[in-house]
Backbone as JSON, one array per atom type, in Angstrom:
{
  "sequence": "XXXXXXXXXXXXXXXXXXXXXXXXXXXXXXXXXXXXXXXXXXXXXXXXXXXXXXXXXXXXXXXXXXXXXXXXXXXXXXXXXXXXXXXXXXXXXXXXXXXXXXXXXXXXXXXXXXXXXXXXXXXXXXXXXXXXXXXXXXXXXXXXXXXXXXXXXXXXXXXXXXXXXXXXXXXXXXXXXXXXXXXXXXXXXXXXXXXXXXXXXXXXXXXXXXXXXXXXXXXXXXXXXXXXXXXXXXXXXXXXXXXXXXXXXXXXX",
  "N": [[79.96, -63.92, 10.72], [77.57, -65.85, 12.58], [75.08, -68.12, 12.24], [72.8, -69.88, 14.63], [70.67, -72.27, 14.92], [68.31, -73.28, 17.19], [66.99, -76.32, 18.92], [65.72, -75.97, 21.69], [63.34, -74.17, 23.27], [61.94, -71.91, 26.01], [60.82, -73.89, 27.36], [62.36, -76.32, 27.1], [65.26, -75.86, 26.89], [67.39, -77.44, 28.19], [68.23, -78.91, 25.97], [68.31, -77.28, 23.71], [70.17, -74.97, 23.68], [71.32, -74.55, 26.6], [72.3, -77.2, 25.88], [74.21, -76.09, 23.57], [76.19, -74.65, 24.5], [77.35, -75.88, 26.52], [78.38, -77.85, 25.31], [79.47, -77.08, 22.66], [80.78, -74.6, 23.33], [83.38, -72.88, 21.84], [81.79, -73.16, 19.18], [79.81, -71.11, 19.06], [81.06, -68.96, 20.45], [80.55, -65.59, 20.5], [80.99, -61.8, 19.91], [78.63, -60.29, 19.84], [75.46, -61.11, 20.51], [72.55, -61.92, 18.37], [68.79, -62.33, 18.52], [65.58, -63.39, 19.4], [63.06, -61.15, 19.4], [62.03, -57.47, 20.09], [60.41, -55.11, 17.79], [58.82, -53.33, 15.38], [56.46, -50.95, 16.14], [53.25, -50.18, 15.12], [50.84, -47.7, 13.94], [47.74, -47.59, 12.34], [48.47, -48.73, 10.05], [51.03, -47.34, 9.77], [54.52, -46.95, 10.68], [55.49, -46.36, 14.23], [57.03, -46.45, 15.8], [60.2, -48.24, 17.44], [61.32, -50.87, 18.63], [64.31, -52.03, 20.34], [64.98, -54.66, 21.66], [67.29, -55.05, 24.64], [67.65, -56.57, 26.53], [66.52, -59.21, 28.5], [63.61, -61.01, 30.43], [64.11, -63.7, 32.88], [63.43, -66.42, 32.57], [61.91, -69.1, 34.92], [61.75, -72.24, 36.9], [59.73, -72.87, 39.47], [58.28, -75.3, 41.44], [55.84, -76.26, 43.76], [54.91, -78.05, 46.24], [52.55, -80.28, 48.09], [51.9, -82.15, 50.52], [50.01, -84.64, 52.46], [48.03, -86.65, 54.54], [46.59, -89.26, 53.27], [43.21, -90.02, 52.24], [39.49, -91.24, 52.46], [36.74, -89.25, 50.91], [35.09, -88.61, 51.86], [35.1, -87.87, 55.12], [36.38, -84.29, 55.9], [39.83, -83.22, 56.44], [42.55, -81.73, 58.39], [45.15, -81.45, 56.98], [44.43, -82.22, 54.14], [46.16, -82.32, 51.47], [45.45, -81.12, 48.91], [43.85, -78.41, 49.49], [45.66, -77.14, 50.71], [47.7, -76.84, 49.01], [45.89, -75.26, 47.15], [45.53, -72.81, 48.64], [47.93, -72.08, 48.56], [48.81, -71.67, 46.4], [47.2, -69.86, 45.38], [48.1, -67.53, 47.0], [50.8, -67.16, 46.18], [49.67, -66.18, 43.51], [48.53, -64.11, 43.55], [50.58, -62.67, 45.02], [51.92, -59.37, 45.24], [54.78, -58.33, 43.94], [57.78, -56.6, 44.08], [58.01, -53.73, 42.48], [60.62, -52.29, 40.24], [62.54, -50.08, 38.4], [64.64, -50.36, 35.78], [67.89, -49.57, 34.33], [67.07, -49.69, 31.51], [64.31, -50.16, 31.26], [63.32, -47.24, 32.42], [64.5, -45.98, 30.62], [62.94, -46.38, 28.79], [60.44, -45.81, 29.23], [60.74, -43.38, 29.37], [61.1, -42.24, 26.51], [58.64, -43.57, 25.65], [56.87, -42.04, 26.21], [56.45, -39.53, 25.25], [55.46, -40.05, 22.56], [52.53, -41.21, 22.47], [49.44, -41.21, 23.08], [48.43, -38.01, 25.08], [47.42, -38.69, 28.04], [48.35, -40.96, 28.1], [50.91, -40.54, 28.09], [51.83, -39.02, 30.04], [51.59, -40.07, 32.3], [52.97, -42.39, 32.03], [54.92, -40.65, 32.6], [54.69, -40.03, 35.04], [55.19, -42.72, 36.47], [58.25, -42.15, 36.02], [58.24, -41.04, 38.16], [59.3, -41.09, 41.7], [57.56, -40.61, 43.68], [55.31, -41.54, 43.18], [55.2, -43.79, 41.92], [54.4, -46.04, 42.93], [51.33, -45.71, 42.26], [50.86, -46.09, 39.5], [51.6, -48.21, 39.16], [50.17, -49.6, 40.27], [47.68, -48.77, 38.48], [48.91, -50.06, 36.32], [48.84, -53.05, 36.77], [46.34, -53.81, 36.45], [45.45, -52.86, 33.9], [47.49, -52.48, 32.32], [48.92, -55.0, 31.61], [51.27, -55.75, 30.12], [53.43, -53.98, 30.69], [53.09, -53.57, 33.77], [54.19, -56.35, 34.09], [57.1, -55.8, 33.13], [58.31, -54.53, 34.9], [59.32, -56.43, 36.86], [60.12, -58.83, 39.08], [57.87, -61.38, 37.82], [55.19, -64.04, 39.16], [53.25, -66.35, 38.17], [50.74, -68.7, 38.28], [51.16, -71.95, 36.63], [50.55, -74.78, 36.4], [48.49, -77.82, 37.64], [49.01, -80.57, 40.2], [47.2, -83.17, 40.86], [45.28, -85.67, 43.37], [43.24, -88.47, 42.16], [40.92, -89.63, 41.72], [37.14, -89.11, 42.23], [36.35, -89.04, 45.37], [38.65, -90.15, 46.56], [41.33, -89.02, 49.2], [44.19, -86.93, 48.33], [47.22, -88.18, 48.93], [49.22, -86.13, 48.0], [49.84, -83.51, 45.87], [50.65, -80.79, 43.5], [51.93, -78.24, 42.2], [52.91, -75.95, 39.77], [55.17, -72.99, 39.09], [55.15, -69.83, 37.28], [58.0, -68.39, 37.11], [59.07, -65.1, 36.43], [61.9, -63.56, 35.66], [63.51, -60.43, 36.68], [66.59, -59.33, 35.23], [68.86, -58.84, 37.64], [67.79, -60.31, 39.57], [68.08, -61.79, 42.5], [67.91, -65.21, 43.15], [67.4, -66.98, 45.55], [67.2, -65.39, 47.53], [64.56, -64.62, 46.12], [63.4, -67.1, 46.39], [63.35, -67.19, 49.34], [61.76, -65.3, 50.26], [59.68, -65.94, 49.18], [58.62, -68.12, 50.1], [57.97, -67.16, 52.8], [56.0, -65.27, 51.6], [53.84, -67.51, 51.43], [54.03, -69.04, 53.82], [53.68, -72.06, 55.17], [54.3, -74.77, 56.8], [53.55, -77.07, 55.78], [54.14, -76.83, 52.87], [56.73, -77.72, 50.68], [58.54, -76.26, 48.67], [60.66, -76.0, 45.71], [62.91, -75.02, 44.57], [64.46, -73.22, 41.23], [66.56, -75.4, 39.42], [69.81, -75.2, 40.87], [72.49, -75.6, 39.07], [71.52, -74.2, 36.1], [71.59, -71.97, 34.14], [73.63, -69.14, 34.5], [71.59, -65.64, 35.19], [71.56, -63.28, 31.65], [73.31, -60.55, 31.68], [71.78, -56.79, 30.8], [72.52, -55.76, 27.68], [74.43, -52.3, 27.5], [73.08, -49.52, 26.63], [74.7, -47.82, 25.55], [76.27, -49.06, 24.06], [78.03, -50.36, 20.95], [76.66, -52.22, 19.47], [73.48, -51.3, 20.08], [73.27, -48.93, 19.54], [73.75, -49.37, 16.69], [71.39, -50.59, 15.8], [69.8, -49.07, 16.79], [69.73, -46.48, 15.41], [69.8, -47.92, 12.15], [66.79, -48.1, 12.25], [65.77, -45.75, 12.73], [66.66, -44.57, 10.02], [65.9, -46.5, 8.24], [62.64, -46.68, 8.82], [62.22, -44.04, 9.43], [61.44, -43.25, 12.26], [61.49, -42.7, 15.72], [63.79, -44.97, 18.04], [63.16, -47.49, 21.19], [64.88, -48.69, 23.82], [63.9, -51.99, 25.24], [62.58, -54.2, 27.74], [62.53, -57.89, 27.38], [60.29, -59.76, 27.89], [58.29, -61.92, 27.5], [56.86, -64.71, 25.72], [54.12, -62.57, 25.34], [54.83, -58.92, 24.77], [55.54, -55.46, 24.85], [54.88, -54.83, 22.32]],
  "CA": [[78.61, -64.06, 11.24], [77.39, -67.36, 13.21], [73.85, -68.75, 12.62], [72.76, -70.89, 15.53], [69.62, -72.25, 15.31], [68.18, -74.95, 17.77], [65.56, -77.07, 19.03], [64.61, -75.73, 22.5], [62.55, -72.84, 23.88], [61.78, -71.4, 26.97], [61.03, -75.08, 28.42], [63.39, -77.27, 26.94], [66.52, -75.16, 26.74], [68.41, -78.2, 27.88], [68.53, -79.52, 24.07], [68.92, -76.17, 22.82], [71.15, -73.65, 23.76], [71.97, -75.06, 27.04], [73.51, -77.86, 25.46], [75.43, -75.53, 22.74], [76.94, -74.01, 25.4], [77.91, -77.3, 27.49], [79.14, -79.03, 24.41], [79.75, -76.46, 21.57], [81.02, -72.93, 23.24], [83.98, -72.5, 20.54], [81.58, -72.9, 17.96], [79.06, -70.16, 19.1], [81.82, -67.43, 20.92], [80.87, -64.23, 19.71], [81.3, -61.11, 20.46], [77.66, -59.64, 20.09], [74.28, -62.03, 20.19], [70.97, -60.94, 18.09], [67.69, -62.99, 19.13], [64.18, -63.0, 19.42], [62.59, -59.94, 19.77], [62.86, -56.56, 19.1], [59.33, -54.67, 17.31], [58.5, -51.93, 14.67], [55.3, -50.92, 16.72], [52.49, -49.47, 13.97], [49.16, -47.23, 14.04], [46.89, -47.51, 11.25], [49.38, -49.25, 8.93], [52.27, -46.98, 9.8], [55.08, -47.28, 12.03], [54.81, -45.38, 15.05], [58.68, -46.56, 17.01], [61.13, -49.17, 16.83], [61.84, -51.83, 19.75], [64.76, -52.69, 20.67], [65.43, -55.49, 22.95], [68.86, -54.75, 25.13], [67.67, -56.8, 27.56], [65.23, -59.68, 28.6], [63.41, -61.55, 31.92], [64.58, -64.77, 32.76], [62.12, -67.81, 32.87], [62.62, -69.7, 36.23], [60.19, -72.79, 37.26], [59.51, -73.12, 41.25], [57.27, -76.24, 42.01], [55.14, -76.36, 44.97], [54.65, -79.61, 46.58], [51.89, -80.02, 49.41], [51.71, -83.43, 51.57], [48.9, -84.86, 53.5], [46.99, -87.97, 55.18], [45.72, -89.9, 52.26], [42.19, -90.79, 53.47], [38.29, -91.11, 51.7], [36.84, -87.65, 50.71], [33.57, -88.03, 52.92], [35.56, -86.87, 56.5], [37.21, -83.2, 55.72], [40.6, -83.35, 56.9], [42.69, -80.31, 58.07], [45.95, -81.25, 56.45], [44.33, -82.2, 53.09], [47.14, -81.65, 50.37], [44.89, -80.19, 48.25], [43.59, -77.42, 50.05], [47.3, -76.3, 51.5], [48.24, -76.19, 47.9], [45.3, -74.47, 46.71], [45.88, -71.74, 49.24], [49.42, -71.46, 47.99], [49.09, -71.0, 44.9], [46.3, -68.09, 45.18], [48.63, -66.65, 48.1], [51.59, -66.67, 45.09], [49.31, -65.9, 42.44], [48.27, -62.55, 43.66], [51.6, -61.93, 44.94], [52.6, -57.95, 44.7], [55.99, -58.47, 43.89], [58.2, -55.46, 44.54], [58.73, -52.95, 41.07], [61.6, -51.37, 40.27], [62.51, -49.73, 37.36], [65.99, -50.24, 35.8], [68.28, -48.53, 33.28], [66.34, -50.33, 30.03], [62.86, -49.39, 31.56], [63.62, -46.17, 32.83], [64.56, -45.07, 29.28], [61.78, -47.11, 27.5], [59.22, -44.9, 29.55], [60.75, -41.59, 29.0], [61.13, -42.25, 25.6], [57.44, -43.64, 25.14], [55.83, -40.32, 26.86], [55.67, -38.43, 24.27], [55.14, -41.28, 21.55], [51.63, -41.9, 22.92], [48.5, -40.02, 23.72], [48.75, -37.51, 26.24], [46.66, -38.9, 29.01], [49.13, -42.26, 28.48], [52.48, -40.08, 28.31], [51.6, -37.97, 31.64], [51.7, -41.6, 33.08], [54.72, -42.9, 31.74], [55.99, -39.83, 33.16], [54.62, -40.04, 36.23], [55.75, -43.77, 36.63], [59.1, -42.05, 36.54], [58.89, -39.95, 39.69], [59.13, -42.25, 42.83], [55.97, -40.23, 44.36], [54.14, -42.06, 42.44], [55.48, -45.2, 41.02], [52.66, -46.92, 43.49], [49.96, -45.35, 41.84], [50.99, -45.96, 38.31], [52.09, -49.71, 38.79], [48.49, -50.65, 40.52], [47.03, -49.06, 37.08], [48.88, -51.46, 35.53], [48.57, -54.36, 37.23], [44.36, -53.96, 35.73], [44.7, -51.93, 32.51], [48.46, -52.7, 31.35], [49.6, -55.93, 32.12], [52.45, -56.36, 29.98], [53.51, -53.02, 31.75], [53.22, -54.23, 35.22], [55.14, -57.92, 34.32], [58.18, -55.78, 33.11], [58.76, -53.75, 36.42], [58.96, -56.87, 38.42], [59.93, -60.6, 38.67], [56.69, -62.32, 38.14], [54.61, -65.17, 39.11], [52.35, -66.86, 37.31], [50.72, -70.21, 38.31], [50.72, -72.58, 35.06], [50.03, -76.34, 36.52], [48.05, -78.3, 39.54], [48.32, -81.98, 39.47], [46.72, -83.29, 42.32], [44.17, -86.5, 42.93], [43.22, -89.33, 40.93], [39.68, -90.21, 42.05], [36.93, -87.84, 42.97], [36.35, -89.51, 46.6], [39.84, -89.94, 47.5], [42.03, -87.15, 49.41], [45.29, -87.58, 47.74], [48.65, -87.58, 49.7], [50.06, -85.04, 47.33], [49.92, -82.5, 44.98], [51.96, -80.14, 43.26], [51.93, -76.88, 41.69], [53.82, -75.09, 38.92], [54.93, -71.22, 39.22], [56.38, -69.54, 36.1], [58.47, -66.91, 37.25], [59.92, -64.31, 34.8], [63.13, -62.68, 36.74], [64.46, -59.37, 36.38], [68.01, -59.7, 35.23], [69.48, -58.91, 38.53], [66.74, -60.54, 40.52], [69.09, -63.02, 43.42], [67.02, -66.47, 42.97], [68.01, -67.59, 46.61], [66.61, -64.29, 48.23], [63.66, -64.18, 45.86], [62.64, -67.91, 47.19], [62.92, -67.33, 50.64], [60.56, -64.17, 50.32], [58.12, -66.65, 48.36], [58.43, -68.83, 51.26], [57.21, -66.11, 53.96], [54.22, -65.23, 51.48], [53.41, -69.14, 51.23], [53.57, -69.32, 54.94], [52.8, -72.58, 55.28], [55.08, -75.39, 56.58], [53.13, -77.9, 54.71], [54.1, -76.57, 51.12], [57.64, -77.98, 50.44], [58.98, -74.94, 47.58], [61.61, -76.4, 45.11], [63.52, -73.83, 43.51], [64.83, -73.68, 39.93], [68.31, -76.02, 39.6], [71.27, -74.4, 40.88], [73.16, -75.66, 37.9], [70.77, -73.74, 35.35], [73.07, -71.19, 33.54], [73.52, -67.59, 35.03], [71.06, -64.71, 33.97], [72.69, -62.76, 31.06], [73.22, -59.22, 31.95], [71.52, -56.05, 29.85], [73.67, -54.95, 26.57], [74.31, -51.51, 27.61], [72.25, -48.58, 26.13], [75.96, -46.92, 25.28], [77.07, -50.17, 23.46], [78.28, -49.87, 19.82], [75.23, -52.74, 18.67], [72.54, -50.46, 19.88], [73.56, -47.53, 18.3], [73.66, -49.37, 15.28], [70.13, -50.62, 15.46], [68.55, -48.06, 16.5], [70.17, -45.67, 13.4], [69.04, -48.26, 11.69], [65.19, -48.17, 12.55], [65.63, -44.33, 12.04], [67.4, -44.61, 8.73], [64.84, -47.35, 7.42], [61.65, -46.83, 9.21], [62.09, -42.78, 10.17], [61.01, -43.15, 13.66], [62.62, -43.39, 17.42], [63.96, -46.49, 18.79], [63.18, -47.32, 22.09], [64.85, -50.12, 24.62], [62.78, -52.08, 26.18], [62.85, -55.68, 28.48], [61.63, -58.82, 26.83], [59.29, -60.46, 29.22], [58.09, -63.59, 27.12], [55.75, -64.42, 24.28], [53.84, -60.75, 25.67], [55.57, -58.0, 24.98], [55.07, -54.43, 25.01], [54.36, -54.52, 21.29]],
  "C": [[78.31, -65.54, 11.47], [76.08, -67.36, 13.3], [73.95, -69.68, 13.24], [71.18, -70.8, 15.29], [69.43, -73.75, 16.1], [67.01, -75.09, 18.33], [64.97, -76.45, 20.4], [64.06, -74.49, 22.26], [62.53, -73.03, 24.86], [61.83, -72.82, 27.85], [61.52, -76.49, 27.98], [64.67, -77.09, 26.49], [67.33, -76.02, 27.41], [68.91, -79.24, 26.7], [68.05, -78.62, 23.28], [70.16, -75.42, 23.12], [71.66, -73.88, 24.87], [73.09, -75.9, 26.69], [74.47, -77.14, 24.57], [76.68, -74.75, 23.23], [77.97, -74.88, 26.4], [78.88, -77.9, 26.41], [79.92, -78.21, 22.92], [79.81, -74.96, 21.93], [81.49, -72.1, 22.32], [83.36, -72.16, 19.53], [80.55, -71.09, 17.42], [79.78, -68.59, 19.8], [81.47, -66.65, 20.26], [80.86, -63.16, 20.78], [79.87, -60.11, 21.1], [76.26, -61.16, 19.65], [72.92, -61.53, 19.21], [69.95, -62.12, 18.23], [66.68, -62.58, 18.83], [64.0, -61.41, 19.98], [62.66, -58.36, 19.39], [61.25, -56.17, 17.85], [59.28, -53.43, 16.41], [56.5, -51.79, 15.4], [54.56, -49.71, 15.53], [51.17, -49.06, 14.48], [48.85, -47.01, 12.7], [48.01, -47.59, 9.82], [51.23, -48.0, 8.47], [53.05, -46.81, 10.68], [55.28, -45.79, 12.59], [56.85, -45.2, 15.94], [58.86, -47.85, 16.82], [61.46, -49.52, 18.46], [62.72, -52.27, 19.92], [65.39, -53.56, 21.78], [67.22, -55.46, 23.61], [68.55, -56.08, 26.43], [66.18, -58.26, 27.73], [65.07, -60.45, 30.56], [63.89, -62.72, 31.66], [63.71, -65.99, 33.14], [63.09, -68.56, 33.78], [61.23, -70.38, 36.5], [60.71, -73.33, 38.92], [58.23, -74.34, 40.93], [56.8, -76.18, 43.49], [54.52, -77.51, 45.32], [53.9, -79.74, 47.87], [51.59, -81.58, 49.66], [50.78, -83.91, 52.31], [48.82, -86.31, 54.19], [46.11, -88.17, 54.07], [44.47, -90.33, 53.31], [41.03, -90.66, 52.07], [37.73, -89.62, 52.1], [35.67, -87.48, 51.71], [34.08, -87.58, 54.38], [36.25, -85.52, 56.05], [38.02, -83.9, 56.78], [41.28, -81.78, 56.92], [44.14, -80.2, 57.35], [45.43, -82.11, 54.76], [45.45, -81.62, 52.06], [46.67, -80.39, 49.4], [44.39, -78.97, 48.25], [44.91, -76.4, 50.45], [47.54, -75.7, 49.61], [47.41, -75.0, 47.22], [45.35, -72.97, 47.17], [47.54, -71.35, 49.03], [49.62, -71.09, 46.81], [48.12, -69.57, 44.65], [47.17, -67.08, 46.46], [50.54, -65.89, 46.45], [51.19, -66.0, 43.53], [49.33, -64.25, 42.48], [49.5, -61.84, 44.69], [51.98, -60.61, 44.63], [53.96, -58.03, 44.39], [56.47, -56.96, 43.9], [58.55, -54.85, 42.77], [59.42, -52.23, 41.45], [62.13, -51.1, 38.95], [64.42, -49.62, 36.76], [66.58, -49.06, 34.54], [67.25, -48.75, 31.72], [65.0, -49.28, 30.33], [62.62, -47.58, 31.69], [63.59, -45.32, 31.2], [63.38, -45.29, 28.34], [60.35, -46.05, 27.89], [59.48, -43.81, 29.23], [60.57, -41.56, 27.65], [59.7, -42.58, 25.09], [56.73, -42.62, 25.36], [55.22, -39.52, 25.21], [55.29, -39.06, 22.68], [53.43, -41.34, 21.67], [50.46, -40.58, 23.16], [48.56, -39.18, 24.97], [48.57, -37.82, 27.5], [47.72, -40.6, 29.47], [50.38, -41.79, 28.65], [52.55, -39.62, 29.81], [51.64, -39.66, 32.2], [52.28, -42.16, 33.06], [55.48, -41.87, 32.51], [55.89, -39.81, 34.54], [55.12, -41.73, 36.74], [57.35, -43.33, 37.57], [59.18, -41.38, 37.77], [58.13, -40.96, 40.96], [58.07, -41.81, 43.86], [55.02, -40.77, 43.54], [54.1, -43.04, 41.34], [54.45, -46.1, 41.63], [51.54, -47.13, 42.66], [49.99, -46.2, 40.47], [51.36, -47.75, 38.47], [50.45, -50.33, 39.24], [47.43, -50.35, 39.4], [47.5, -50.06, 36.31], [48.8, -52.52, 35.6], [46.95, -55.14, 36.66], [44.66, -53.85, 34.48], [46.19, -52.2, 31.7], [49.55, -54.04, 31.63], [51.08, -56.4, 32.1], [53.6, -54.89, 30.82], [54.06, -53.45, 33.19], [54.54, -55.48, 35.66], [56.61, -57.13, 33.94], [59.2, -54.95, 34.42], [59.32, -54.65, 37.24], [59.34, -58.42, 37.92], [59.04, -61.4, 38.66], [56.47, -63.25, 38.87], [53.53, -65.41, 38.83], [51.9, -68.43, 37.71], [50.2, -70.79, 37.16], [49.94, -73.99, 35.31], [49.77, -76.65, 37.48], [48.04, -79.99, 38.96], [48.07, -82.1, 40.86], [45.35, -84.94, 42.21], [44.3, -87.3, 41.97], [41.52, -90.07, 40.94], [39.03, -89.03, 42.46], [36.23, -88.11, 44.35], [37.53, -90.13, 47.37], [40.56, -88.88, 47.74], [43.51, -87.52, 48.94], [46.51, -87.3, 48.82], [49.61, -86.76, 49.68], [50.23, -84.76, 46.25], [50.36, -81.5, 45.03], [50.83, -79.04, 42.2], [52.98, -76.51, 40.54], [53.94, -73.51, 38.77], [55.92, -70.55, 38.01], [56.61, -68.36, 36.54], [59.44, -66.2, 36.31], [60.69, -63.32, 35.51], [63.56, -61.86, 36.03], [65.91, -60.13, 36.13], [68.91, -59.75, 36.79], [68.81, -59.21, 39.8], [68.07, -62.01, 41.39], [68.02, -63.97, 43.91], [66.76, -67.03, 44.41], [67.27, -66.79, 47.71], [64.77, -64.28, 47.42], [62.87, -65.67, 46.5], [62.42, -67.5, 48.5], [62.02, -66.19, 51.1], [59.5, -65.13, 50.09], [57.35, -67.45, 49.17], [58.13, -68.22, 52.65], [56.29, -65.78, 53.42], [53.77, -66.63, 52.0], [53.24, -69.13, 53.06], [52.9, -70.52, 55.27], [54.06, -73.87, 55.0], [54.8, -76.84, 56.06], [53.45, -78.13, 53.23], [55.2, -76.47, 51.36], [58.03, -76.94, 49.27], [60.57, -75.6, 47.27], [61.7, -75.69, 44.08], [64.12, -74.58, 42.21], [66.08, -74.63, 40.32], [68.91, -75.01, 39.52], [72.1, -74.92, 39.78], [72.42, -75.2, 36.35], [72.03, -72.18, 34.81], [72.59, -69.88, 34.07], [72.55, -66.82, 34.04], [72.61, -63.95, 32.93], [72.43, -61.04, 31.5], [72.46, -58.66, 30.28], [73.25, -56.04, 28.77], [72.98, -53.71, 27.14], [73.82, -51.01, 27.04], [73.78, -47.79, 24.94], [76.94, -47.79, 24.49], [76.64, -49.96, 21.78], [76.88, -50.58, 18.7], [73.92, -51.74, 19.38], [72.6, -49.33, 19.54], [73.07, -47.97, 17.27], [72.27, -49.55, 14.75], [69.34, -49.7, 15.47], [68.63, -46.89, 15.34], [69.8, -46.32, 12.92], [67.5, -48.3, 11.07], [65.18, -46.81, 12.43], [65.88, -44.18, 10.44], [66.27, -45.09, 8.16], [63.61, -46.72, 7.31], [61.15, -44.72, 9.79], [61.27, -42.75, 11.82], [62.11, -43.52, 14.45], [62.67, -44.39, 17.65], [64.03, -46.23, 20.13], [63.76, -48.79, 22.75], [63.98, -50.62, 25.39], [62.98, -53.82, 26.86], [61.52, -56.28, 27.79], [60.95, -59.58, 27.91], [58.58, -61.7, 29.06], [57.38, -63.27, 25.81], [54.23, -63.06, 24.39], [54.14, -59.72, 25.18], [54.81, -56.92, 24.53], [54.5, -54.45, 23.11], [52.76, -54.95, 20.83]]
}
């Protein structure tokens, strides 16, 4: 057994686990990983089902960079930076991104159905039938958020810098978009979609680094470590284990 523990997270994983990987593979080779995540979900102080993570999204940061004619704020201008960006980031914010439901999900809903009140199982179940995965994803997009974010590669806008005075128009400001990628989401295809919402050849779109380390695929459902956990979480805890995609500091629990 190999404890690794290290200094980044989500946004400084090049002096964590990037580097252990760049500089120290030998030491960390294994054969199976265990990580964050992973829930005994409880009602009224008793557990209800058992989480296990097979699988998670992949944090990816896009910047958005908008350009203008520096000038004083008393003429409107129509290439104002600030404005282009502002309209790009509410054009990516409310983004529909496309859901699709994979092997993890797929099982995490059938398996929650009947876990849950009836009026929430009939909806997990209807999720699964593709007449009516529409319906059931625009409820969650209102009423179940963390729901909605695991169907789908997010975006999220986190940062605006922009300006430095409040009577000058600045020459340029920027954006931050936290996107949380399906495992088999193709980074390359999902910009140049982002860049037909954005519409807008003012707003420069700088994808994550191509030298950023590959997503990691799911651990299968049929793989010998989830067996073991989830017997486990039966054994211990007498309840079902269910897989389910990690999606960030959120999660379905």
């Amino acid at each position: 057994m190999i404890f690794l523990a290290e200094a980044g997270e989500e946004g400084t994983s090049t002096f964590g686990i990037d580097y252990m990987i760049k500089e120290h593979w030998p030491a960390i080779d294994s054969e199976y990983a265990l990580a964050e995540g992973g829930a005994i979900v409880a009602e009224g102080g008793k557990p209800r089902y058992l989480l296990v993570s097979n699988t998670e999204k992949n944090p990816q940061r896009i910047r958005l960079v908008a350009r203008g004619t520096a000038g004083h704020g008393s003429p409107p201008t129509l290439d104002n930076a600030v404005v282009h960006l502002a309209a790009a980031v509410a054009k990516a914010g409310s983004w529909n991104t496309p859901a699709r439901l994979s092997e993890t999900t797929r099982a995490y809903f059938a398996g929650l159905a009947p876990l849950v009140p009836p009026d929430a199982g009939a909806r997990y179940r209807k999720l699964l039938d593709p007449a009516h995965t529409a319906e059931i994803d625009g409820y969650f997009r209102t009423e179940e958020t963390a729901h909605y974010s695991v169907l789908r590669t997010s975006v999220v806008p986190t940062i605006i810098n922009g300006g430095f005075r409040s009577n000058v128009i600045p020459s340029q400001a920027e954006a931050m978009l936290d996107v949380r990628a399906l495992p088999d989401e193709e980074m390359s295809r999902f910009v140049a979609e982002l860049r037909r919402v954005i519409d807008d050849p003012a707003i420069e779109i700088i994808p994550p680094a191509t030298n950023s380390r590959p997503f990691s695929a799911p651990s299968r459902l049929d793989k010998e470590m989830y067996r073991a956990l989830a017997a486990a979480g039966k054994r211990l805890f007498k309840v079902p284990s269910l897989p389910y995609m990690m999606t960030g500091a959120t999660d379905m629990a």
